[in-house]
VOPAGU-2260 file (C-alpha; in pm, 1 decimal, decimal comma):
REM VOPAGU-2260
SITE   aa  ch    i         X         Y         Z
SITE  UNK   A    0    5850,6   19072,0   27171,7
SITE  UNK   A    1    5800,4   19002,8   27509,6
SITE  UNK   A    2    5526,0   18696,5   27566,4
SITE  UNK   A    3    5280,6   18652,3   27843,6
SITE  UNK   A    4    5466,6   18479,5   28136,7
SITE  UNK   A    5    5151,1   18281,3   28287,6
SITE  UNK   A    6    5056,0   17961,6   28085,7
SITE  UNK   A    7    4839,4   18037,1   27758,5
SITE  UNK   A    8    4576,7   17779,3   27664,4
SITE  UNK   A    9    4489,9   17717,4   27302,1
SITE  UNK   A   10    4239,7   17492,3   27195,9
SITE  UNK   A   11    4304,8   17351,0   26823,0
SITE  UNK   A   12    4011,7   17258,1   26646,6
SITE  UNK   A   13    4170,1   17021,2   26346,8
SITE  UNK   A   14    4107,2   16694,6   26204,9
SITE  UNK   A   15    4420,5   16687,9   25990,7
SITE  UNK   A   16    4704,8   16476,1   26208,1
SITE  UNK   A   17    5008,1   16682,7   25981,4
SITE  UNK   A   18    4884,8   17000,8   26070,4
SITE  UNK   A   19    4831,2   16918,4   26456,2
SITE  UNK   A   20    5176,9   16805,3   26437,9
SITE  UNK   A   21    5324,4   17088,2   26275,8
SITE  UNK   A   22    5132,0   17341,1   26537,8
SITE  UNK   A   23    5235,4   17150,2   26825,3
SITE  UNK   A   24    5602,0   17142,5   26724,2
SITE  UNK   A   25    5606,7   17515,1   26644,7
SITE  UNK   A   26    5476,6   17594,1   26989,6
SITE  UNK   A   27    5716,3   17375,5   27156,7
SITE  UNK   A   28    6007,7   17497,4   27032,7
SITE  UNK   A   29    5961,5   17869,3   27055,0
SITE  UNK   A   30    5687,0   17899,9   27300,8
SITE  UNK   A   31    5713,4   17627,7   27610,8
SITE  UNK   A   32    5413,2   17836,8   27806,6
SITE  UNK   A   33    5159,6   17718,4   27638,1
SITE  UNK   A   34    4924,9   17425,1   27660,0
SITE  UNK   A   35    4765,3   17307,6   27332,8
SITE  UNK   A   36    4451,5   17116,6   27361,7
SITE  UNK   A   37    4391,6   16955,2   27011,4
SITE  UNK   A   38    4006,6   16791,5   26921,5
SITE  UNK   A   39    3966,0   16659,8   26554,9
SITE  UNK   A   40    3608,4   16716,7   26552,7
SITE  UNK   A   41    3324,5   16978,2   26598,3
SITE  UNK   A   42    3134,5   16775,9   26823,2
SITE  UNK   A   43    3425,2   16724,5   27090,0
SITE  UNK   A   44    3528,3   17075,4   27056,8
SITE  UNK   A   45    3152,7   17156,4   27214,3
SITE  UNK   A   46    3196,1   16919,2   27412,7
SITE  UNK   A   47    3510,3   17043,7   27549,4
SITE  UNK   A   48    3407,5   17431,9   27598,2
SITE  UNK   A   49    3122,1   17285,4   27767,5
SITE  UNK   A   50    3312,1   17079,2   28008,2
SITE  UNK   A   51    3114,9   16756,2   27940,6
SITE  UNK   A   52    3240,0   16404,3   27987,3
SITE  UNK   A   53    3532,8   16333,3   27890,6
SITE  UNK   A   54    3671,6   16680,7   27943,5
SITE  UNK   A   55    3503,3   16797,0   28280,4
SITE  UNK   A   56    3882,3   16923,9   28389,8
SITE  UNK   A   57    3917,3   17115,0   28125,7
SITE  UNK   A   58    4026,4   17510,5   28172,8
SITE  UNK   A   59    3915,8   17808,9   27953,9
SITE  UNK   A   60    4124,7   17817,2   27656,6
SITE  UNK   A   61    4265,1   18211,5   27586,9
SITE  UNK   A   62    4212,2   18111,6   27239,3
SITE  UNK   A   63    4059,7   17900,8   27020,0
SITE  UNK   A   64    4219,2   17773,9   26619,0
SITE  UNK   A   65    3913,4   17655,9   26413,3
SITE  UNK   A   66    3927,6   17476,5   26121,6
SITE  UNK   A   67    3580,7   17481,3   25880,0
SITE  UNK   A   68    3564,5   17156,8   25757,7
SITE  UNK   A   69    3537,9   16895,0   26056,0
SITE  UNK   A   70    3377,0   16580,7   26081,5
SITE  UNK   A   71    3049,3   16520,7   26351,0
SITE  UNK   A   72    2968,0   16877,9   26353,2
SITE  UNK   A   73    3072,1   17157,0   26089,0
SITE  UNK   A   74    3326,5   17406,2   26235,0
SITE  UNK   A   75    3009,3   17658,8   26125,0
SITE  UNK   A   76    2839,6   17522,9   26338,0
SITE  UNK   A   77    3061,2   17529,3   26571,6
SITE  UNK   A   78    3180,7   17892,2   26527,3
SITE  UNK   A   79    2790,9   17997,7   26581,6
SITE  UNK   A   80    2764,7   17799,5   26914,5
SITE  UNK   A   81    3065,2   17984,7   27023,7
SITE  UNK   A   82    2966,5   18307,6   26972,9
SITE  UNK   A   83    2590,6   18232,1   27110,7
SITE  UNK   A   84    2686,4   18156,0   27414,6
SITE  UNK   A   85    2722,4   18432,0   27661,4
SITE  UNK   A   86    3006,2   18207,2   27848,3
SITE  UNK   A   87    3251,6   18144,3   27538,3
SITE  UNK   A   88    3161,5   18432,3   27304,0
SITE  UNK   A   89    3457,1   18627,1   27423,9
SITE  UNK   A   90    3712,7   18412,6   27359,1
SITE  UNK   A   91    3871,3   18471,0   27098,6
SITE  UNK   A   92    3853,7   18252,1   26768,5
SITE  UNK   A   93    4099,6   18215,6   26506,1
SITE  UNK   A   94    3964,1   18032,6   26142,9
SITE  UNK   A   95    4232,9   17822,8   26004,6
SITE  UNK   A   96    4077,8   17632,0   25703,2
SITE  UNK   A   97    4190,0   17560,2   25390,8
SITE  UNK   A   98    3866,3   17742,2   25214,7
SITE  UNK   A   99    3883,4   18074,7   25002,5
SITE  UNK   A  100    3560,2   18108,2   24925,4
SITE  UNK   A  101    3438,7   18444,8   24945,3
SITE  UNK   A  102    3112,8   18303,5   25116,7
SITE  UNK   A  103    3274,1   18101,4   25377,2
SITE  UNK   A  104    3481,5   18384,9   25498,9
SITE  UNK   A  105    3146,6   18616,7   25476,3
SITE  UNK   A  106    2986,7   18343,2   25697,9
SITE  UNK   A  107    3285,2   18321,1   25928,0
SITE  UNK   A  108    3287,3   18700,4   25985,2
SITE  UNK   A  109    2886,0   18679,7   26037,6
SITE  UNK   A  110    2933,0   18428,2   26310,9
SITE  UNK   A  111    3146,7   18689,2   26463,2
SITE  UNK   A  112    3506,9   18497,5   26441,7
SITE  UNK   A  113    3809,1   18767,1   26544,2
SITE  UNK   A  114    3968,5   18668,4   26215,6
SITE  UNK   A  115    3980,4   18402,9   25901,1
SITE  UNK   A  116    4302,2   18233,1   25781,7
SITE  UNK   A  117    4402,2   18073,4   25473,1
SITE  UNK   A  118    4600,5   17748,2   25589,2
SITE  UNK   A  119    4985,8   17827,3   25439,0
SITE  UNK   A  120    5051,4   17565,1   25139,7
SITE  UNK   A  121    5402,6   17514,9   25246,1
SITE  UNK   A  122    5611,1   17436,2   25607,5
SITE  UNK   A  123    5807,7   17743,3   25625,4
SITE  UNK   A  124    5445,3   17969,8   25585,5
SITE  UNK   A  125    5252,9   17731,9   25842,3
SITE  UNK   A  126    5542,0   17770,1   26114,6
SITE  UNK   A  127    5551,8   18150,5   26044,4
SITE  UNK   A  128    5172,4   18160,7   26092,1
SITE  UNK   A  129    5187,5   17983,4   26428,9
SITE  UNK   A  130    5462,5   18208,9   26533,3
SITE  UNK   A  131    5264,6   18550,4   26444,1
SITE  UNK   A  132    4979,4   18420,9   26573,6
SITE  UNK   A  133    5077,6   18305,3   26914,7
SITE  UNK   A  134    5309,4   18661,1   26940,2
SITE  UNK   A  135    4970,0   18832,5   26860,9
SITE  UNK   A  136    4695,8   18659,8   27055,5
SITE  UNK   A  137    5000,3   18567,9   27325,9
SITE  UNK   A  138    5228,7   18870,6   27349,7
SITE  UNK   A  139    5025,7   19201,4   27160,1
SITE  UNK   A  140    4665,0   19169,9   27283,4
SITE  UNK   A  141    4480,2   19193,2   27611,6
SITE  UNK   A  142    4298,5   18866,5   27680,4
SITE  UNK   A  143    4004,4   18891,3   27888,3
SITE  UNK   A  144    4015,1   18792,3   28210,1
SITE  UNK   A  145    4069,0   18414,1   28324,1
SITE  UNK   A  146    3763,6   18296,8   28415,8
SITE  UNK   A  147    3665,4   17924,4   28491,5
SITE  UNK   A  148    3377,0   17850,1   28314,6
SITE  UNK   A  149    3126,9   17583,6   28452,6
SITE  UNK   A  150    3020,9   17271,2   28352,3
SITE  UNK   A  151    2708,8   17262,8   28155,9
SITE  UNK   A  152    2407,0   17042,6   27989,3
SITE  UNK   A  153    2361,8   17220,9   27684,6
């Protein structure tokens, strides 16, 4: 499948340090266009789609990985400020958490996210997900537009 030859940014929401390690390896080896951003908390995920100190030179990720459960501010929450705000709400956003409960994946799709993801229990089914999901969001669907996206107060 052919990939996107310009750069692809992904922004990994993810407080767990084994799963940020086993993303960013799986990228690197198959996929050397694309620039993972990784934040281990809700509040510096905001923070960074809002271009607020420290991330002011941050650019527009293509796509966003969300985990639920994060520390400062809920990936919920999150997920909600995302999608009600004119200036992100079109990029797309991938839940990766660990939770099968039928209500948190009603919530998720009520907060508008483009799809919910069981985390894979085991290496071989994490590195598989990062591949399809990258050759999806990176090779099968049409991204909107870059755009930057200005700094803001909120």
């Amino acid at each position: 499948m052919e990939v996107r030859s310009s750069r692809v940014e992904i922004l990994l929401v993810e407080d767990d340090p084994g799963d940020v390690r086993l993303f960013r390896e799986a990228l690197s080896e198959r996929y050397p266009n694309v620039h993972l951003q990784v934040v281990s908390d809700g509040e510096a995920a905001m923070r960074t789609l809002r271009r607020q100190e420290p991330f002011v030179s941050t650019k527009r990720p293509d796509l966003i990985i969300l985990d639920l459960n994060l520390p400062r501010v809920d990936g919920r929450e999150v997920l909600a400020a995302i999608k009600g705000d004119p200036e992100l709400r079109s990029i797309p956003t991938v839940v990766l958490t660990t939770s099968n409960s039928d209500a948190d994946i009603q919530q998720a799709y009520e907060l508008h996210a483009n799809c919910y993801i069981r985390k894979p229990n085991d290496l071989h089914q994490f590195l598989r997900f990062v591949a399809v999901c990258y050759e999806f969001w990176g090779a099968v669907v049409t991204l909107p537009p870059k755009a930057e996206f200005a700094s803001t107060a909120k």
